[in-house]
N, C-alpha and C positions, 0 to 999 in steps of 0.2 A: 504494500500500500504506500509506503512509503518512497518506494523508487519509483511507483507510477505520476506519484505529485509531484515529487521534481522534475521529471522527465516532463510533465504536463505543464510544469512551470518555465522548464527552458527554451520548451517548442515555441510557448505563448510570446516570452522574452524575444524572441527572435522570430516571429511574427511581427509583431510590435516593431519592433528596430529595420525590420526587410521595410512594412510597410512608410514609417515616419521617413527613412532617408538616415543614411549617416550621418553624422556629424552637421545636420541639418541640412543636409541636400538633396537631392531629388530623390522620389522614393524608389523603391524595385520597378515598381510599375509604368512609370512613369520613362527610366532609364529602357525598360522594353519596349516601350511603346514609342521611341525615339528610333530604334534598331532599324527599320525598314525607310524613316525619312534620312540618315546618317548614310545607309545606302546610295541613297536615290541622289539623293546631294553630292556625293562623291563621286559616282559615275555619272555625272554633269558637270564633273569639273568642279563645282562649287566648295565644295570643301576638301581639305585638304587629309583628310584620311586614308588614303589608299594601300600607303605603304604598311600603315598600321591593320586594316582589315583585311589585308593579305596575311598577314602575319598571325591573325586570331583565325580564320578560317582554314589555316597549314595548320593550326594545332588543333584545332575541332574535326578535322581530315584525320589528320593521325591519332585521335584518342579513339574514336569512331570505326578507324578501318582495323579491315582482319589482318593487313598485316603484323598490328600490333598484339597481337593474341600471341604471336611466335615467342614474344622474352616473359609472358605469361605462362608458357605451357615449362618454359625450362627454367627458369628463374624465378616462380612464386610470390614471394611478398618483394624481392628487388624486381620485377618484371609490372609487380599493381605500385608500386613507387614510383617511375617515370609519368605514371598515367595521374596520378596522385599532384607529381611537381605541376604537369603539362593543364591540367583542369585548375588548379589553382592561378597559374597562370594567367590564364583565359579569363575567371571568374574575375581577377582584377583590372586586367588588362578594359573588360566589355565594360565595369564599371568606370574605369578613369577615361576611358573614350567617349563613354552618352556624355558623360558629367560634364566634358572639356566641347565636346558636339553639342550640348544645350546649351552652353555659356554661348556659343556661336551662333545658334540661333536666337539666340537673345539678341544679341549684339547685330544681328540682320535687319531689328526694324530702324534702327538707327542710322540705316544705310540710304543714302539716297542714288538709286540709280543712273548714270549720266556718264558723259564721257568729258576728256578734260581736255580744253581748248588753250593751245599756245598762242 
């Protein structure tokens, strides 16, 4: 009973914190629901992530594929530790890109469209 109420209390605790945001930033939901315009932005040129969502979609490719089930079948718990660093990774990586991608879409209504005359 005991290890169910904390267990019940930590999930909540981290509910709570997934939905408020970190350190008072945008919340989970919010950070996802940014994912598909951070895209669209980028392959238009418009914003400057490209390098960096090549870089998280190589590591969501390699957590994902069967090739990586190979240092799994012979290497056990060092084989679910690269997959372990590689998702962590990613998990900060998706968070500090919406976070630094919303601050830019913030920063787009401020933007007046126009070209500059010499």
């Amino acid at each position: 009973m005991g290890r169910t109420l904390k267990r019940t209390a930590a999930f909540t605790a981290l509910a709570r914190s997934l939905a408020a945001g970190a350190r008072g930033g945008p919340s989970l939901g919010t950070r996802l629901a940014a994912l598909p315009r951070m895209i669209r932005a980028t392959t238009r040129g418009d914003y400057d992530g490209g390098l960096r969502l090549a870089l998280m979609m190589a590591a969501a490719v390699y957590v994902v594929s069967p090739v990586d089930v190979v240092p799994e079948l012979f290497l056990t718990v060092l084989g679910l530790v690269d997959d372990a660093v590689m998702v962590t990774w990613l998990a900060g990586s998706v968070l500090a890109e919406t976070e630094r991608f919303l601050e830019w879409e913030a920063r787009q209504g401020a933007v007046i469209p126009g070209h500059v005359t010499l």
